[in-house]
C-alpha positions as CSV (number, residue, x, y, z in Angstrom):
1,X,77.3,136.9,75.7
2,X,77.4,140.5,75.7
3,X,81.3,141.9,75.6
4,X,82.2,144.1,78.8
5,X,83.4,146.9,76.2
6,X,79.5,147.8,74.3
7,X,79.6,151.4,74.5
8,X,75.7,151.4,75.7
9,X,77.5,149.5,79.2
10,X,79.6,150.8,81.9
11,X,82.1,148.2,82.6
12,X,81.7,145.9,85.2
13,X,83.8,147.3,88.7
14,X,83.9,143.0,89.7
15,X,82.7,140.1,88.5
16,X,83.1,136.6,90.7
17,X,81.0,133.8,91.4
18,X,79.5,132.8,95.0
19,X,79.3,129.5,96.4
20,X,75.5,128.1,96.5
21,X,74.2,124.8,97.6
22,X,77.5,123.2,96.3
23,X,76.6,125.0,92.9
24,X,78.1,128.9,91.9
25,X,75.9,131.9,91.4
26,X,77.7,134.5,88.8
27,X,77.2,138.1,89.6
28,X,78.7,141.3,88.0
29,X,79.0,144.8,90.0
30,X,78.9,148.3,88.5
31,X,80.1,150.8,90.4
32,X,81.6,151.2,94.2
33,X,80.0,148.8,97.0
34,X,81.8,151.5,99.2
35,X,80.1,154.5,97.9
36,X,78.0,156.7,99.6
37,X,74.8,155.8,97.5
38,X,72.9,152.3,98.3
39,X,73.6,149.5,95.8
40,X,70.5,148.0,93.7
41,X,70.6,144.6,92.9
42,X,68.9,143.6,89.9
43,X,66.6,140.5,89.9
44,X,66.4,139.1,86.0
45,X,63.4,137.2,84.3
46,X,62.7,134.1,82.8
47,X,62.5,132.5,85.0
48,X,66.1,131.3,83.4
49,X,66.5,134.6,81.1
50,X,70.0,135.4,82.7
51,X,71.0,138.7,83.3
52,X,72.2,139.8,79.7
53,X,68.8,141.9,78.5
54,X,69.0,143.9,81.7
55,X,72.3,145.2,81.4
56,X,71.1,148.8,80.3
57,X,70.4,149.0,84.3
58,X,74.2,149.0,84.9
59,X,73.8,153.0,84.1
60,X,72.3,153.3,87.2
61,X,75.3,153.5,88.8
62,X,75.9,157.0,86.6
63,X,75.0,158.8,90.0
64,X,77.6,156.8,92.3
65,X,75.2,153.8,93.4
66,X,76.6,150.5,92.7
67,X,74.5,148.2,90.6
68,X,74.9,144.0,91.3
69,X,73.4,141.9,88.8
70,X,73.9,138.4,89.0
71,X,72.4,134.9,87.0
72,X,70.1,133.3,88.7
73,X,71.1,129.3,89.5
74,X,70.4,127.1,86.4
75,X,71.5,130.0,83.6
76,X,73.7,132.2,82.2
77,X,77.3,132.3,83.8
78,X,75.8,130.5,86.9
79,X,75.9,126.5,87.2
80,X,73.5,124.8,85.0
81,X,71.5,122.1,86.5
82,X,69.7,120.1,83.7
83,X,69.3,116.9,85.2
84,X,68.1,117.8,88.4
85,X,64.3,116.8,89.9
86,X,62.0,119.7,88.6
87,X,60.8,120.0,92.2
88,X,64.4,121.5,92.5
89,X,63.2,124.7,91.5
90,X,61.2,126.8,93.5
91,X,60.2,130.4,94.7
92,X,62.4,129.2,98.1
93,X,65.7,128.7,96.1
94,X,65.6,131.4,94.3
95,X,65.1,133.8,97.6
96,X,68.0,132.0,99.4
97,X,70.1,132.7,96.6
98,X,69.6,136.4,96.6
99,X,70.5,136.6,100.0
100,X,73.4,134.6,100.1
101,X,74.4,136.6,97.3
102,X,74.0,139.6,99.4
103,X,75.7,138.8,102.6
104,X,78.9,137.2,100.5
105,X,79.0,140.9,99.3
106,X,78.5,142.4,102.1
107,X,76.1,144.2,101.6
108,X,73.8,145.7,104.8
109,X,71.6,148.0,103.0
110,X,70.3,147.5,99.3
111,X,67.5,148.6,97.0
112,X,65.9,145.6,95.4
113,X,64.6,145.7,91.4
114,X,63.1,142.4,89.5
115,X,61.9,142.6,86.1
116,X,59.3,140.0,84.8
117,X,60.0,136.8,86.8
118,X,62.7,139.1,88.9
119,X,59.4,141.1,90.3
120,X,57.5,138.1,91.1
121,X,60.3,137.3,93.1
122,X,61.3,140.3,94.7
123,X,58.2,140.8,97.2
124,X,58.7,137.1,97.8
125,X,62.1,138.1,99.2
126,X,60.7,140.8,100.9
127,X,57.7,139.2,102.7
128,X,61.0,136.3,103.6
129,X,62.6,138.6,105.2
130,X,62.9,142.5,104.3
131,X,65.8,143.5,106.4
132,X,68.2,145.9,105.0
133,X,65.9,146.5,102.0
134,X,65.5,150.1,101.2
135,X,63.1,150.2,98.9
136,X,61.3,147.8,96.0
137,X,60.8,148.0,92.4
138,X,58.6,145.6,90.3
139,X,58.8,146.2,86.6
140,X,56.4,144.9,83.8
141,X,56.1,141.9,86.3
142,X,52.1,140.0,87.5
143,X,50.9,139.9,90.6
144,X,49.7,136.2,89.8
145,X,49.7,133.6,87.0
146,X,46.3,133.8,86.7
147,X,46.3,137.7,85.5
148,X,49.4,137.2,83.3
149,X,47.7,134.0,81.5
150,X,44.3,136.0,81.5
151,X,45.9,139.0,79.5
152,X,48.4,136.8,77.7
153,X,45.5,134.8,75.9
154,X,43.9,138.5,75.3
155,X,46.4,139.6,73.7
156,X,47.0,136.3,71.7
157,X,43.6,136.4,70.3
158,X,44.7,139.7,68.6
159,X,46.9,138.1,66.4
160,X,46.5,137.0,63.1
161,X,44.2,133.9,62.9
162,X,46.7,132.0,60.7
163,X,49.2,132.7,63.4
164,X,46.7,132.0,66.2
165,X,46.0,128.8,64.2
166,X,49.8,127.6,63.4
167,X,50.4,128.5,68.0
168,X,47.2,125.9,69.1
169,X,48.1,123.2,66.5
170,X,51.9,122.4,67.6
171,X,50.1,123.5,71.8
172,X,48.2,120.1,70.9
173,X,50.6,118.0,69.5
174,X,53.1,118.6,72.1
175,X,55.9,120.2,69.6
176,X,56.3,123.3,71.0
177,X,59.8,123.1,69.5
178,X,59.1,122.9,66.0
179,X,60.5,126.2,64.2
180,X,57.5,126.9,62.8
181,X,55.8,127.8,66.4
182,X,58.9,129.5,67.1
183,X,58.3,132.1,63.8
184,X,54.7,132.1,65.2
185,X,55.4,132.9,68.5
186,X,57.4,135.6,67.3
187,X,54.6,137.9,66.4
188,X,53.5,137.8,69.9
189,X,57.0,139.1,70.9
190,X,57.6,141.7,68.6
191,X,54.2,143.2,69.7
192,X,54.3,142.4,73.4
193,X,58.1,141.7,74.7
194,X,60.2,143.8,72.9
195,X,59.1,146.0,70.7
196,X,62.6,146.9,69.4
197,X,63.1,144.9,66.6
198,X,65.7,143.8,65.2
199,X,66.3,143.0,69.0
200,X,69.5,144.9,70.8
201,X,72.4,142.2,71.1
202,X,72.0,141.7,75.0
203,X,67.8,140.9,74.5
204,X,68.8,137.8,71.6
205,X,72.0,136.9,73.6
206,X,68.9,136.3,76.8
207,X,67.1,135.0,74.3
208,X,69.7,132.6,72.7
209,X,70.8,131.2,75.9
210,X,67.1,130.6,77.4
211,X,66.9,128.2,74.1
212,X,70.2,126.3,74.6
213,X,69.6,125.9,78.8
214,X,66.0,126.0,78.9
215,X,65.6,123.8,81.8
216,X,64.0,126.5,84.2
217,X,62.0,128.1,81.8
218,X,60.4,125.1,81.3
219,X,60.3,123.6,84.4
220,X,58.6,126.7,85.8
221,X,57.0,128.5,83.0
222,X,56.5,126.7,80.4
223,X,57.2,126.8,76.2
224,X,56.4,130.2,75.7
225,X,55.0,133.6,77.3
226,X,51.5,132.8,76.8
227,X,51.6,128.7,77.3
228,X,52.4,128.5,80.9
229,X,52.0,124.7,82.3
230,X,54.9,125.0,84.5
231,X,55.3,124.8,88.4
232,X,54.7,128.7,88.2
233,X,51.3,128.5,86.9
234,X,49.3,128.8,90.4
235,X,51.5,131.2,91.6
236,X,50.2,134.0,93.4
237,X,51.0,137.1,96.2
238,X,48.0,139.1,95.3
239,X,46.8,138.0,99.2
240,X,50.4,138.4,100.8
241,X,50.6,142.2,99.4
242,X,49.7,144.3,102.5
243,X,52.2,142.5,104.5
244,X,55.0,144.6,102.3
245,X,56.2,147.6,104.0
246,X,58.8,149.7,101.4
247,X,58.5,152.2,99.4
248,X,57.5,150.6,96.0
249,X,57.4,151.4,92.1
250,X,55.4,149.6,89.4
251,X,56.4,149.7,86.3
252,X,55.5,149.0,82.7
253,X,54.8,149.5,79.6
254,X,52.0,150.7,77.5
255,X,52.0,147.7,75.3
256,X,53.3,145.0,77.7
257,X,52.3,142.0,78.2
258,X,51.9,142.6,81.6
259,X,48.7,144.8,81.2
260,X,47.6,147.1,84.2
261,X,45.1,144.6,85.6
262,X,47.9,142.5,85.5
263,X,50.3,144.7,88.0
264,X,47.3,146.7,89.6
265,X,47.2,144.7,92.6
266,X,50.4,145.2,93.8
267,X,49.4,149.3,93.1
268,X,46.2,148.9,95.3
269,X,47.6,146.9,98.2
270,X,51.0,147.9,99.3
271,X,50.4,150.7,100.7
272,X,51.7,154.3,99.1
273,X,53.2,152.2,96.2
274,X,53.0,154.4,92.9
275,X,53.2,153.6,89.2
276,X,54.4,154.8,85.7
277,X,53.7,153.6,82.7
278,X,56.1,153.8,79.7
279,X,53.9,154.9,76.6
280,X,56.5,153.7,73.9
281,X,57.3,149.9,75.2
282,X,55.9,147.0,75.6
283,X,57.1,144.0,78.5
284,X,61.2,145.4,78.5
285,X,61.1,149.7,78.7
286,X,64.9,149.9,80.3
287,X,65.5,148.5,76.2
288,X,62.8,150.2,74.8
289,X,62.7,153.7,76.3
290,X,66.0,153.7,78.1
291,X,66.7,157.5,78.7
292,X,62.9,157.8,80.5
293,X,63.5,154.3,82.6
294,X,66.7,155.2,83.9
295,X,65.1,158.9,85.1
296,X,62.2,157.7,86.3
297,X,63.9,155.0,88.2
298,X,66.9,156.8,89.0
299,X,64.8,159.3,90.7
300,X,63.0,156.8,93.2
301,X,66.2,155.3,94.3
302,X,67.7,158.0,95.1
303,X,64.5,159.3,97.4
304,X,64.5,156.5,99.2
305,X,68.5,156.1,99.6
């Protein structure tokens, strides 16, 4: 795990765990609850990617605003739940847990961010039940499984054939775990996920701990970013978007993995939602171009505290 005193970090303000379902969700907050600014709470990726790679978002809290991020049930600091049914994990429980996240803090009013996964599930909350939610920011994040497989396997197809080749021979024989998919699939992420490499110490600690508790990934995604067969896979909101009423920002990056068609939806249908696109990252700009992410979303929040 990342250590509280990396320079890159502010240091956590609290850190406790909340009761959830007879299980604890972890959560760490930057910053004052009591200040005058609205808090953000940060929804993380995966699903199962802990919140470790989105700690450069803690620096949101530079202006005053307190920033909550938390693991989601099943990873990270949170309780991990490997031998439960995999019907166990759905969009539901994941939006009860943000809000009895919220209400144990006390929190009335809050700005809501997800990342990846984190803004698949952040209009879900929303279109649950947006009260006290100030605004909503989606980053690098689909607006259904079908768009994100669609571009994945486009951007596959741009890799090298012998890594194309070594990725659909272990898909077949089912061993997706075999290190030599794993070098393969690097390619892809280097490219399309991160595009700092050698990967910043909070990405591989995500990374590190998605392969040693990877029940939700694979329960809901699947082996990799491009070979979804999970409970996620027919996921969509691209019909449920109008029924979101906040002032929204879609983000991603130029190279992402998330490409525009990808996000574009929730662009055209919630209305007055605007975008920016990062021209230096790919699927994780807070690592990639930090300085510009932190402006360009620092600026929204505080329009819309």
């Amino acid at each position: 795990m990342v250590q509280s005193h990396d320079p890159r970090f502010p240091e956590p303000s609290r850190t406790g765990t909340v009761p959830f379902r007879g299980h604890e969700t972890w959560y760490r907050v930057t910053g004052d609850l009591g200040g005058d600014r609205t808090p953000l709470v940060v929804l993380h990726g995966g699903p199962g990617a802990a919140h470790n790679y989105t700690l450069m978002m803690a620096n949101l809290a530079a202006d005053g605003r307190a920033v909550i991020h938390y693991d989601q049930l099943g990873c990270g600091e949170s309780t991990h739940l490997p031998d439960v049914p995999a019907d166990f994990w759905t969009v539901d429980l994941f939006v009860e847990e943000l809000r009895t996240l919220v209400d144990h803090l006390g929190i009335d009013s809050f700005h809501l961010l997800g990342q990846s996964w984190g803004g698949m599930l952040a209009p879900e909350v929303v279109l649950s039940d947006s009260s006290g939610i100030r605004s909503l920011t989606i980053c690098d994040s689909p607006a259904s499984m079908e768009l994100w497989l669609r571009a994945a396997n486009e951007l596959r197809d741009q890799l090298p054939a012998d890594v194309q080749q070594t990725l659909l021979r272990h898909e077949q024989a089912g061993t997706t775990d075999d290190p030599e998919y794993a070098r393969a699939m690097q390619v892809f992420y280097d490219r399309h996920v991160c595009r700092v490499v050698p990967n910043p110490v909070e990405v591989s600690d995500t990374f590190a701990q998605i392969e040693a508790e990877p029940t939700v990934y694979h329960t809901m995604n699947g082996p990799s970013e491009f070979h979804v067969i999970g409970s996620l896979k027919d996921w969509t909101i691209v019909d449920r978007l109008s029924g979101i009423e906040l002032p929204t920002l879609v983000v991603a990056g130029a190279y992402d993995e998330a490409r525009p068609y990808v996000w574009q939806p929730f662009v055209d249908k919630i209305n007055g939602a605007r975008s920016h696109v990062f021209t230096e990252s790919s699927h994780m700009p807070h690592v990639e171009e930090p300085e510009e992410f932190l402006a360009v979303v620092g600026n929204f929040l505080s329009e819309n505290d």
